[in-house]
C-alpha positions in Angstrom: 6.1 -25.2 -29.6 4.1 -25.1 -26.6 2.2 -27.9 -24.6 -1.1 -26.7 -22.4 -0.9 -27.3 -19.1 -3.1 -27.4 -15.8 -2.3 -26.1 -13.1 -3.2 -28.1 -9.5 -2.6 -27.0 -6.2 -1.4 -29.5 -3.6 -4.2 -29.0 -0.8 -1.2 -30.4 1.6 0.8 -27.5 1.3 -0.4 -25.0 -1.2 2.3 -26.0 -4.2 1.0 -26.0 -7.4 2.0 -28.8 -10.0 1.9 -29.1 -13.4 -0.2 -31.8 -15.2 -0.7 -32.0 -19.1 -4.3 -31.1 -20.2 -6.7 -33.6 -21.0 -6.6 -34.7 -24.6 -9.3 -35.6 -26.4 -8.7 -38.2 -29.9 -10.0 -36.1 -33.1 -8.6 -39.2 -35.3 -7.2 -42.2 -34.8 -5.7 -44.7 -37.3 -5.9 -48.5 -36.3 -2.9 -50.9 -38.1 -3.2 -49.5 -41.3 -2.0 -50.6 -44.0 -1.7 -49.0 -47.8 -0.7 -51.2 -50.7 0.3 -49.5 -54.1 -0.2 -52.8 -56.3 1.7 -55.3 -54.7 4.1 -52.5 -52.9 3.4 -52.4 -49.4 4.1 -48.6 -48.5 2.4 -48.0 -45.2 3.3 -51.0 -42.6 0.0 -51.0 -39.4 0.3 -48.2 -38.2 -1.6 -47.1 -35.1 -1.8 -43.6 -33.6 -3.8 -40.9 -32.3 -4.6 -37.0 -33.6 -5.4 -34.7 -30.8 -7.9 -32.3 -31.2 -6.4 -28.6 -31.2 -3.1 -29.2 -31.3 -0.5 -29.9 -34.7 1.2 -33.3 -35.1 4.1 -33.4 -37.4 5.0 -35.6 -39.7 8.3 -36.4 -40.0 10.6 -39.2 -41.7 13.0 -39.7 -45.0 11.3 -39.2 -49.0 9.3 -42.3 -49.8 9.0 -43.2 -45.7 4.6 -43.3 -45.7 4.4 -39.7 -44.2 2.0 -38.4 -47.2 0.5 -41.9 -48.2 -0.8 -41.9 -44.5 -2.0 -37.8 -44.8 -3.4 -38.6 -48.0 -5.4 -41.8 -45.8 -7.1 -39.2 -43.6 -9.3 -37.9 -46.1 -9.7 -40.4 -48.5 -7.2 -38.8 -51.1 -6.0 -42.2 -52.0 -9.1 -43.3 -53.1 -8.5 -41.4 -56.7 -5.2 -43.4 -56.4 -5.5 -46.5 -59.1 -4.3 -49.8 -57.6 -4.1 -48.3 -53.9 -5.6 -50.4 -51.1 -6.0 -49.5 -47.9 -7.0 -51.6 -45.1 -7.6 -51.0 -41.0 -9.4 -48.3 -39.4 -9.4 -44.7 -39.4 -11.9 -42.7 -37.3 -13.0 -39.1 -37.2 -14.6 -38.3 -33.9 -14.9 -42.3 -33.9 -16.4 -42.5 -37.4 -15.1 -45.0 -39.8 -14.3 -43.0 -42.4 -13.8 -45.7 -45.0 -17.0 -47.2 -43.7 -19.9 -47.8 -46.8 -22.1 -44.9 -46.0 -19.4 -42.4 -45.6 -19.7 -39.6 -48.1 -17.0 -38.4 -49.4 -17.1 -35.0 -50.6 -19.0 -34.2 -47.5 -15.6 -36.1 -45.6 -13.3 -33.8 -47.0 -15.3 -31.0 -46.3 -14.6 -31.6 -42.9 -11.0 -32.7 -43.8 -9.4 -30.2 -45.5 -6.4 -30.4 -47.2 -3.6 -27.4 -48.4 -1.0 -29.0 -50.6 3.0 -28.7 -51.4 2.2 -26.1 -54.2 0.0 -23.3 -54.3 -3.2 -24.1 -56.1 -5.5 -21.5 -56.5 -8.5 -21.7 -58.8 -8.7 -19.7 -62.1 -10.7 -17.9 -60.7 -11.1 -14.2 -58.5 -9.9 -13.7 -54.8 -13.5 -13.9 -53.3 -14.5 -16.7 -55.8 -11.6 -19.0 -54.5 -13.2 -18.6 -51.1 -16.8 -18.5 -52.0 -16.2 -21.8 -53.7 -16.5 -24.3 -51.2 -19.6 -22.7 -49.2 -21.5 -22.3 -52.4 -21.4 -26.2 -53.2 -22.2 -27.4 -50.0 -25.0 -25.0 -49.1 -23.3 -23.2 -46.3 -24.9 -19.6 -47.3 -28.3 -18.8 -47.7 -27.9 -15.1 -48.9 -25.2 -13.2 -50.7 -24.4 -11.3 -47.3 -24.1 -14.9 -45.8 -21.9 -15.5 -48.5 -19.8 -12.1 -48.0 -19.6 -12.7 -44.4 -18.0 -16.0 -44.4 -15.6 -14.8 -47.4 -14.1 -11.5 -45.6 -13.8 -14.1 -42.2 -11.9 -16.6 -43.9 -9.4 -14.4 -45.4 -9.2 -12.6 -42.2 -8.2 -15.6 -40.3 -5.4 -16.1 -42.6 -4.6 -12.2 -42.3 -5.0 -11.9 -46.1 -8.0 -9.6 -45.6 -6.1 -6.4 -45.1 -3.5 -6.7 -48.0 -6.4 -7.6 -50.9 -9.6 -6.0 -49.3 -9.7 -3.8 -52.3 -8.8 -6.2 -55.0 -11.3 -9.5 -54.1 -12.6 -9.2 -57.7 -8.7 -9.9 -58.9 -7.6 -13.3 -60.0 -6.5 -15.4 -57.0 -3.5 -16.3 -59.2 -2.3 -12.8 -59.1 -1.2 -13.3 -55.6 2.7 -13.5 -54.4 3.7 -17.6 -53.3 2.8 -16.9 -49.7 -0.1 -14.7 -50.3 -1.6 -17.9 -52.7 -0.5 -20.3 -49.6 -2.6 -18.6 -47.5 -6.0 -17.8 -49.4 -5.8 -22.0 -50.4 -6.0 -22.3 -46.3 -8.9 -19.3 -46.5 -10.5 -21.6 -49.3 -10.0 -24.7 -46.6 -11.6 -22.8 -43.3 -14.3 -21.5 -45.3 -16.3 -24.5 -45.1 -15.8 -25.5 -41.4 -13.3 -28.2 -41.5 -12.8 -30.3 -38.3 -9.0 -30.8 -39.3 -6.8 -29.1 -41.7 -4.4 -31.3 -43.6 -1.1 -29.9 -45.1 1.5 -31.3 -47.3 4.9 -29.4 -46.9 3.0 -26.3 -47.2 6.1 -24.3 -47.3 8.4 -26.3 -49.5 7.9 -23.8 -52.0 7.8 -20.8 -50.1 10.7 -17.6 -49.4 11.9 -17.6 -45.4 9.3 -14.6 -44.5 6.2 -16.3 -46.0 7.5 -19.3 -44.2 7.2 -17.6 -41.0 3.8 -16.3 -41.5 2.4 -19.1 -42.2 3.9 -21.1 -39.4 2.4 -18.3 -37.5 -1.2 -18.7 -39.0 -0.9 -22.6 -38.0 -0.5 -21.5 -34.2 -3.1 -19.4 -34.4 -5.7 -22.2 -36.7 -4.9 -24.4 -33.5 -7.3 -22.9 -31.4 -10.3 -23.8 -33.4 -8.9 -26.5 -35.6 -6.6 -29.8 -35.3 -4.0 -29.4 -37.8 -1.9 -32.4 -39.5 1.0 -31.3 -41.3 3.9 -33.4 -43.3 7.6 -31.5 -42.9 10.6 -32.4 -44.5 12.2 -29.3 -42.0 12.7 -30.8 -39.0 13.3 -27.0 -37.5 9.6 -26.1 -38.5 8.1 -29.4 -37.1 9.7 -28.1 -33.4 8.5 -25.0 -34.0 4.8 -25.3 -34.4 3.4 -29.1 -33.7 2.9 -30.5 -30.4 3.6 -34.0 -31.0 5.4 -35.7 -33.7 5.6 -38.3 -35.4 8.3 -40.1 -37.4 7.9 -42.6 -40.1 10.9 -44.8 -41.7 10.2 -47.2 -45.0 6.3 -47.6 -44.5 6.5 -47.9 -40.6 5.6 -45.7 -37.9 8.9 -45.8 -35.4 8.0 -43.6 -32.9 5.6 -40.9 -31.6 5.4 -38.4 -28.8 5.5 -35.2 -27.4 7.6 -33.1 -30.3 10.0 -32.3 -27.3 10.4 -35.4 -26.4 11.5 -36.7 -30.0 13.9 -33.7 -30.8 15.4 -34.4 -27.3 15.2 -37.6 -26.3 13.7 -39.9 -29.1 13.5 -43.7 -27.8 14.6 -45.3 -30.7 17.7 -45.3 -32.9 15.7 -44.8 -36.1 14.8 -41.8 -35.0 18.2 -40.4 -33.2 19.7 -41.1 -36.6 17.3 -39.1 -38.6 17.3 -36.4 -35.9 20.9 -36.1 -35.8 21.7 -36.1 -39.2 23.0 -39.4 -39.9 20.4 -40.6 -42.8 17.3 -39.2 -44.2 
């Protein structure tokens, strides 16, 4: 968990001071509210993604977490009976605005789930997937090129290099994990979107990719829903926590492990509920 900093010197007497970097808002949800026929699960919520850093969210099953994940690339929309009202922006875009398109929305909003879910399909077809129906390559060495990047941004290039005509579902738990984030950055995304990512992965392919998200950082703004409090202070900068449909508090993730400002949140830190 690290926060960038500046560094200014004091002209006065040559001290240098720390100031947090400048943040600039990649998206940014304005009292939202998500209805599931006449259940009310997401209560206005307002708050703010950074771009290039990870914001955790945090909060008890059934608290809004992955109903407001879901929100920030249109998921819910294949959700019958789910309304959403309010305003979410992508680099101030209404994304729910009329001449939003969709498929070209989560494109730039890409989304690794809870489980595994490769296609049925080979290694390098997984990957090559998403280019191929948007139009990103012209030729098959465009094609090739943004494959074997993909997968070696995810460190996966190296252990199936010689197998990218296998099935994508021969793949260990962690291995699959990762080529469905390849199959993510291989369009271009803005922000990456994860849903307990590592719910159903072993302790070492839990740690690479926590890894992997540090490293995605630097070129993408990552959103991810925990249910491990220990991972969400490992690798987000802030963090957000969620209790029955309402967002309680958010801040630096430092600041909420250590010194959360409201009760709600103490409790669920400390153990009390959740």
């Amino acid at each position: 968990m690290a926060n960038t900093q500046l560094q200014d010197a004091d002209p006065r007497d040559g001290a240098v001071s720390s100031r947090p970097a400048a943040r600039r808002t990649k998206m940014a949800a304005r009292d939202v509210n998500v209805f599931y026929g006449d259940t009310h699960a997401l209560k206005g919520v307002d708050l703010d993604v950074y771009e290039h850093e990870v914001t955790a969210f945090i909060g008890p099953s059934g608290c809004g977490k992955s109903t407001l994940l879901r929100c920030l690339n249109r998921m819910n929309d294949m959700i019958e009976g789910c309304r959403v009202s309010g305003e979410m922006t992508l680099d101030g875009r209404d994304i729910y605005s009329r001449d939003i398109d969709v498929v070209q929305l989560r494109a730039e909003i890409g989304m690794v789930f809870q489980k595994p879910n490769p296609f049925p399909k080979s290694i390098y077809d997984n990957v090559a997937y998403g280019p191929r129906i948007h139009g990103l390559a012209r030729t098959k060495s465009d094609l090739d090129e943004i494959v074997l990047t993909s997968l070696e941004k995810t460190g996966l290039l190296d252990e199936v290099h010689d197998r990218l005509d296998q099935p994508g579902t021969g793949l260990s738990g962690g291995q699959q994990q990762r080529l469905c984030i390849a199959r993510a950055i291989a369009v271009s995304p803005k922000v990456i979107l994860m849903d307990e990512p590592c719910s159903a992965l072993d302790p070492i392919a839990t740690a690479r990719i926590e890894e992997l998200i540090d490293e995605l950082r630097e070129n993408y703004t990552i959103v991810i829903v925990t249910h491990n409090m220990q991972q969400a202070a490992r690798v987000s900068q802030r963090t957000a926590f969620f209790h029955l449909g309402s967002l309680i508090e958010m801040d630096e993730t430092e600041q909420v492990f250590t010194s959360p400002k409201n009760e709600h949140t103490q409790g669920y830190i400390t153990g009390r509920y959740g």
